[in-house]
PDB file of N, CA, C and O in Angstrom:
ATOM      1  N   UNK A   1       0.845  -1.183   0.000  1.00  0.00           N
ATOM      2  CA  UNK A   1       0.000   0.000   0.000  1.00  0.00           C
ATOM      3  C   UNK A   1       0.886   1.240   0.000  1.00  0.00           C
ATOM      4  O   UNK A   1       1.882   1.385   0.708  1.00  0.00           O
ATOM      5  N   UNK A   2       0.275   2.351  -1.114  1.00  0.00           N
ATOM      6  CA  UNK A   2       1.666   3.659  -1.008  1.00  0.00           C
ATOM      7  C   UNK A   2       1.350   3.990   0.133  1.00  0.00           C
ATOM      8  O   UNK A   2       0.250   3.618   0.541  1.00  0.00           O
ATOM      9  N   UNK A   3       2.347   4.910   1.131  1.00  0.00           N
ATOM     10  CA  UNK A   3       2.030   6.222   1.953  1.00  0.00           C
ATOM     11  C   UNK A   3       1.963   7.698   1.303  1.00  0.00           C
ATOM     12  O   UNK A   3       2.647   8.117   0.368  1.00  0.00           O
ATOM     13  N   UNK A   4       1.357   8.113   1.747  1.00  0.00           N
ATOM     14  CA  UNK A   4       0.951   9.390   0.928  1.00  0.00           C
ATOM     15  C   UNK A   4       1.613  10.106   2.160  1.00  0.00           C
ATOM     16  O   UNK A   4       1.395   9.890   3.352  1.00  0.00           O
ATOM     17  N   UNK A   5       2.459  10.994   1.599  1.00  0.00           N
ATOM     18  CA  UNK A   5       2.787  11.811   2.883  1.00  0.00           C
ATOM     19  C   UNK A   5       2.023  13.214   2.759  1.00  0.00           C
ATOM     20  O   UNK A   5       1.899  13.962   3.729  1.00  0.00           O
ATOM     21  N   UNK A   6       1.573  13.478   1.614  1.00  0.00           N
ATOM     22  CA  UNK A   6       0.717  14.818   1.375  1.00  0.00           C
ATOM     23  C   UNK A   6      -0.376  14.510  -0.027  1.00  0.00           C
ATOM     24  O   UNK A   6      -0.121  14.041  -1.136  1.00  0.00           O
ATOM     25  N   UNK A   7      -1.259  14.845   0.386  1.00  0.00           N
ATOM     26  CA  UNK A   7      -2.112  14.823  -1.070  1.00  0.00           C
ATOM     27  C   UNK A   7      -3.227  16.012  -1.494  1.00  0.00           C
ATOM     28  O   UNK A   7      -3.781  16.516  -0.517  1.00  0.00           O
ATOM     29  N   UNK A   8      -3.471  16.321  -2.275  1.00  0.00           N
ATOM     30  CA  UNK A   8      -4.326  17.330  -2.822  1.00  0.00           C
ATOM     31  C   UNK A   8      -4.755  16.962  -3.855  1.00  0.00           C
ATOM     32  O   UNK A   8      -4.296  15.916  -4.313  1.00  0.00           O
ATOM     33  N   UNK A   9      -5.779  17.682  -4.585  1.00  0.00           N
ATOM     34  CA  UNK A   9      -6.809  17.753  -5.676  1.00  0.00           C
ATOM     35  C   UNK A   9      -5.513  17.297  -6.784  1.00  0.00           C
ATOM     36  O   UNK A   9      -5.749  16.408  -7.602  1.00  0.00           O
ATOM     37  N   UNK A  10      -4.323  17.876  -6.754  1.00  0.00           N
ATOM     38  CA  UNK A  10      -3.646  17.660  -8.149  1.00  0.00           C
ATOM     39  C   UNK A  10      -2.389  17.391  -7.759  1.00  0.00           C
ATOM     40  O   UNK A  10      -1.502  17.463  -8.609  1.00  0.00           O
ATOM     41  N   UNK A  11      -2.122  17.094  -6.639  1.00  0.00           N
ATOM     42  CA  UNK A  11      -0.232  16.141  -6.619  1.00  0.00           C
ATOM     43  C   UNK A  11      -0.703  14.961  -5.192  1.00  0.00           C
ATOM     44  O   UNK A  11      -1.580  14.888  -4.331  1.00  0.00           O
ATOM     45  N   UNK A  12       0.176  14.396  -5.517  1.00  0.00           N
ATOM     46  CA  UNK A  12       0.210  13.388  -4.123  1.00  0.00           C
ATOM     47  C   UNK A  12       1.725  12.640  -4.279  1.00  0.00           C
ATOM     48  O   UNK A  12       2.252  11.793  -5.001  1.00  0.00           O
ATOM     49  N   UNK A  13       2.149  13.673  -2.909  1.00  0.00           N
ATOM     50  CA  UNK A  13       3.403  13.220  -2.586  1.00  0.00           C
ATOM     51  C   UNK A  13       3.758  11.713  -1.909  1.00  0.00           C
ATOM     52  O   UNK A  13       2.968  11.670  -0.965  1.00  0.00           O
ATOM     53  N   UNK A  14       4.494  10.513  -1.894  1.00  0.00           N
ATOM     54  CA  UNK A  14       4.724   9.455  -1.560  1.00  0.00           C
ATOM     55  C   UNK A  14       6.237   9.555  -0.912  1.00  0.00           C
ATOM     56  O   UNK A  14       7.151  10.213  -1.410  1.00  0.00           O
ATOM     57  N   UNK A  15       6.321   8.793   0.263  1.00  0.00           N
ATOM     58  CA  UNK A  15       7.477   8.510   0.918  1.00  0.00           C
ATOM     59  C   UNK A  15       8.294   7.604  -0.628  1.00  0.00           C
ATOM     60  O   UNK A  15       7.669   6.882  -1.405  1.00  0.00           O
ATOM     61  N   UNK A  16       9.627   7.894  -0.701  1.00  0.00           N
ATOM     62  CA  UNK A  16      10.698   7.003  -1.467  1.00  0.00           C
ATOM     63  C   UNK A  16      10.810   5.322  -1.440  1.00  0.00           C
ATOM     64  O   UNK A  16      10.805   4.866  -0.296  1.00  0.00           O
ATOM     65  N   UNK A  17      10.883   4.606  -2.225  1.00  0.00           N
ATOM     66  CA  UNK A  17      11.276   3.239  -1.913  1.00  0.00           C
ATOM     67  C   UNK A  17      12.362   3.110  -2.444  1.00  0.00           C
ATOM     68  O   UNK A  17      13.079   4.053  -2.779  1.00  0.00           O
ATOM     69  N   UNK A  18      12.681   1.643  -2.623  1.00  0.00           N
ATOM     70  CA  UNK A  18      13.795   1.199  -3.577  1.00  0.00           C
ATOM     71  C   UNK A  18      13.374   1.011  -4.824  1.00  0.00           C
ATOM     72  O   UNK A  18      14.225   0.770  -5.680  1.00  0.00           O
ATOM     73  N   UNK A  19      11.999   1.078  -5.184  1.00  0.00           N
ATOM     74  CA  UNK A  19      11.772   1.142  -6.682  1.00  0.00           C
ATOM     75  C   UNK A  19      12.297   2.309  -7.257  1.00  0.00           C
ATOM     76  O   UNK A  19      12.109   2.439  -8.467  1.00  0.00           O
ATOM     77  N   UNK A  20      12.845   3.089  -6.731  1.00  0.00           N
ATOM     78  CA  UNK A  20      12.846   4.536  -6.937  1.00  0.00           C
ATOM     79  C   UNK A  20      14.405   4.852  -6.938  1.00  0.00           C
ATOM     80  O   UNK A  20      14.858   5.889  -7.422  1.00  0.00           O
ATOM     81  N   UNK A  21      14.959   4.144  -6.519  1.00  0.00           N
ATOM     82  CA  UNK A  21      16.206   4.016  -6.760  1.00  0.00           C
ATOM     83  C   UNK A  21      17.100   4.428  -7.977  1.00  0.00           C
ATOM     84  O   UNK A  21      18.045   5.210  -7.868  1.00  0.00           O
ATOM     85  N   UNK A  22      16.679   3.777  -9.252  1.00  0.00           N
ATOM     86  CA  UNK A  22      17.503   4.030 -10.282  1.00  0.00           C
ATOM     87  C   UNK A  22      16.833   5.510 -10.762  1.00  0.00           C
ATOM     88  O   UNK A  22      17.649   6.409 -10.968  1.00  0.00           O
ATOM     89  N   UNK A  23      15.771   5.738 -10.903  1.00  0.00           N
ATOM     90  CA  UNK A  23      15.308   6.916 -11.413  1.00  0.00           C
ATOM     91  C   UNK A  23      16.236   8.374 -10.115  1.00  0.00           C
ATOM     92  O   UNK A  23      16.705   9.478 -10.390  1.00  0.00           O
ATOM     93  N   UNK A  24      16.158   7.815  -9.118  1.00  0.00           N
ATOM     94  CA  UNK A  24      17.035   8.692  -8.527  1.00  0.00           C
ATOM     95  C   UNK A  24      18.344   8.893  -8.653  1.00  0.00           C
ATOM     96  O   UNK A  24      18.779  10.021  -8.881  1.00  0.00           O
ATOM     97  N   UNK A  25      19.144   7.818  -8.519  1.00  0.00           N
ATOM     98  CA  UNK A  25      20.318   7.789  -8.837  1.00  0.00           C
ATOM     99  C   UNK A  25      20.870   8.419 -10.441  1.00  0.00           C
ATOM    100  O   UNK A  25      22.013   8.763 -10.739  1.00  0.00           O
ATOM    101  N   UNK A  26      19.687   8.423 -11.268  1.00  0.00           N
ATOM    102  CA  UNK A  26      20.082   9.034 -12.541  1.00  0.00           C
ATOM    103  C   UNK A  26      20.230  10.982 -12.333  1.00  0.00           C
ATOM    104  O   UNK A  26      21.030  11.788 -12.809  1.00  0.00           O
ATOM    105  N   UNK A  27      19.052  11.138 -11.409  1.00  0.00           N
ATOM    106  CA  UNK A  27      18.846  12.742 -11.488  1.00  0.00           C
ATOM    107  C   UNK A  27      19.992  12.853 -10.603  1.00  0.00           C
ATOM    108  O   UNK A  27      20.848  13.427 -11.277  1.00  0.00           O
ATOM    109  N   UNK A  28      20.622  12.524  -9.057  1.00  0.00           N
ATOM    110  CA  UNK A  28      20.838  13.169  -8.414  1.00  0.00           C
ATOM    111  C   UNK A  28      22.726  12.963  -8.729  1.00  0.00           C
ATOM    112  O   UNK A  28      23.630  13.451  -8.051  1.00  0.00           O
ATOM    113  N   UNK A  29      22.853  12.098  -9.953  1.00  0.00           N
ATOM    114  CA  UNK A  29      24.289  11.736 -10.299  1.00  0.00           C
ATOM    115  C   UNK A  29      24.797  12.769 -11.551  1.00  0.00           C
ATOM    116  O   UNK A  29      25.991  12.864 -11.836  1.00  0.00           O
ATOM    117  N   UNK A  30      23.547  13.667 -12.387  1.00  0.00           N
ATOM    118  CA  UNK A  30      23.830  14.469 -13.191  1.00  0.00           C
ATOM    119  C   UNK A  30      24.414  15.513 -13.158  1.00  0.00           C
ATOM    120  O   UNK A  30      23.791  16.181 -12.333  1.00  0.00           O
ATOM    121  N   UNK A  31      25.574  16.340 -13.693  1.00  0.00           N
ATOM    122  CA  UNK A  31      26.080  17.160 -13.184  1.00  0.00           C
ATOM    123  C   UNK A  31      25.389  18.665 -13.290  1.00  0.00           C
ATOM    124  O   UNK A  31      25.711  19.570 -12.520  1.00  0.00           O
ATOM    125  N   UNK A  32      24.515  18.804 -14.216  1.00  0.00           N
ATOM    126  CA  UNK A  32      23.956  19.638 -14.347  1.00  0.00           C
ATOM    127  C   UNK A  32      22.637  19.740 -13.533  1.00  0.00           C
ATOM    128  O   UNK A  32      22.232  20.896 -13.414  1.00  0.00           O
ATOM    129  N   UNK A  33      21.938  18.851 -12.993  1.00  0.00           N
ATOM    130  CA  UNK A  33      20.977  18.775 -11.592  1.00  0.00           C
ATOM    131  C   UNK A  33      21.822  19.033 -10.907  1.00  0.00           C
ATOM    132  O   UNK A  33      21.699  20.163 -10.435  1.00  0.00           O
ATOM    133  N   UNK A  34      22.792  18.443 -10.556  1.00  0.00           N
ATOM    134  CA  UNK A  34      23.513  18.821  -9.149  1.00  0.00           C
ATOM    135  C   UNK A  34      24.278  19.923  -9.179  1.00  0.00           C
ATOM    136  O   UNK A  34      25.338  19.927  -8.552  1.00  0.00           O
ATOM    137  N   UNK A  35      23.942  20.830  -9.778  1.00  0.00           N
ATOM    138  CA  UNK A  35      25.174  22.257 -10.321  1.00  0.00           C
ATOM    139  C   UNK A  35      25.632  22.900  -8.672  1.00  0.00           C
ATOM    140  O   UNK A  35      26.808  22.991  -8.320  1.00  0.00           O
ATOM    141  N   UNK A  36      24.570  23.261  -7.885  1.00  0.00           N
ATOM    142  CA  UNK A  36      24.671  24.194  -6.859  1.00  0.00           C
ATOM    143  C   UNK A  36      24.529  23.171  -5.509  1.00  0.00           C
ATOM    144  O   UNK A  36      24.225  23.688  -4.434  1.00  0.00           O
ATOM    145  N   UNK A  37      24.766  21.664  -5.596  1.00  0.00           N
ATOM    146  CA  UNK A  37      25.063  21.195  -4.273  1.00  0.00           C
ATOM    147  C   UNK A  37      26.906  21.090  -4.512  1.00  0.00           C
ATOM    148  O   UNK A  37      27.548  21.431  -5.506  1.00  0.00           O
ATOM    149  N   UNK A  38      27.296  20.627  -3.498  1.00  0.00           N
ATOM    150  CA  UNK A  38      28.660  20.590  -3.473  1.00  0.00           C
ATOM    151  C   UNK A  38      29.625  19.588  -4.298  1.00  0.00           C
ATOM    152  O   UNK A  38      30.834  19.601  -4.529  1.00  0.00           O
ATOM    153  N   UNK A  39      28.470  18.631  -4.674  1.00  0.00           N
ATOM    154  CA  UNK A  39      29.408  17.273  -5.588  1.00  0.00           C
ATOM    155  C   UNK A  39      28.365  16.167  -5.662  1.00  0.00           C
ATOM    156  O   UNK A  39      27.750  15.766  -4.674  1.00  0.00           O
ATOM    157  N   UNK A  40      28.197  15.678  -6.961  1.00  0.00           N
ATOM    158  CA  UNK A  40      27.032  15.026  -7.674  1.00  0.00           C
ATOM    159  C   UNK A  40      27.184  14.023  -6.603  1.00  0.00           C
ATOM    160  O   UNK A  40      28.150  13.915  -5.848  1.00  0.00           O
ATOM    161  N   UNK A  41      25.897  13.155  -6.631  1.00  0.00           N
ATOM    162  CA  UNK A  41      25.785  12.057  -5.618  1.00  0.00           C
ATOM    163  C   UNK A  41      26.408  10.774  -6.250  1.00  0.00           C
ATOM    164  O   UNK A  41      26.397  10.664  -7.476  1.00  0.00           O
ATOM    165  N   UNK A  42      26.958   9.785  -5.452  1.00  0.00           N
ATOM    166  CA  UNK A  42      26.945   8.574  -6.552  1.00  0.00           C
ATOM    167  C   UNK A  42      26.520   7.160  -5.289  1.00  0.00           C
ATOM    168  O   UNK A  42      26.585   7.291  -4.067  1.00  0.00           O
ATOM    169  N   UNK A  43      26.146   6.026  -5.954  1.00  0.00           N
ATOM    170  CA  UNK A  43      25.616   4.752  -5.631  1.00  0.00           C
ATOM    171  C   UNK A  43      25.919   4.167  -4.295  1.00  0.00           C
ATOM    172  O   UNK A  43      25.269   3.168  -3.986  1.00  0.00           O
ATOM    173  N   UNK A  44      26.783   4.615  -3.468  1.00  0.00           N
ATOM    174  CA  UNK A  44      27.344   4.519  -2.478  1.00  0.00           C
ATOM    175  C   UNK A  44      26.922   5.273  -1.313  1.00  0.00           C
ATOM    176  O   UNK A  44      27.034   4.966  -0.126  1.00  0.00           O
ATOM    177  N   UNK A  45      26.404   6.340  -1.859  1.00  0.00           N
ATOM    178  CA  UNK A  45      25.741   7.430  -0.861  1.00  0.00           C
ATOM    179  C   UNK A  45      23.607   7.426  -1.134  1.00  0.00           C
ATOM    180  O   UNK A  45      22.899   8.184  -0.471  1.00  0.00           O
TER     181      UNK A  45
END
C-alpha cells in the first residue's frame, strides 16, 4: 500500500522506496541537476 505523505486535488506526494532508486540515482548523479550542491551524488551514498 503507497504512503501518501501529502495529497491534494492535483499532486500526491509518496514517501521514497527502492523502486525509486535508479530513477534517482540518474537525477541526483547528473552534473547539471547537481550544479549548486557541493558534488554530484553517486551509488554509495
Amino acid at each position: 500500500m503507497t504512503k501518501y505523505i501529502i495529497e491534494t486535488d492535483q499532486i500526491a506526494l509518496r514517501e521514497l522506496t527502492m523502486a525509486d532508486f535508479d530513477a534517482w540515482h540518474q537525477i541526483l548523479s547528473d552534473k547539471e541537476t547537481m550544479q549548486y550542491y557541493p558534488k554530484e551524488f553517486d551509488e554509495e551514498q
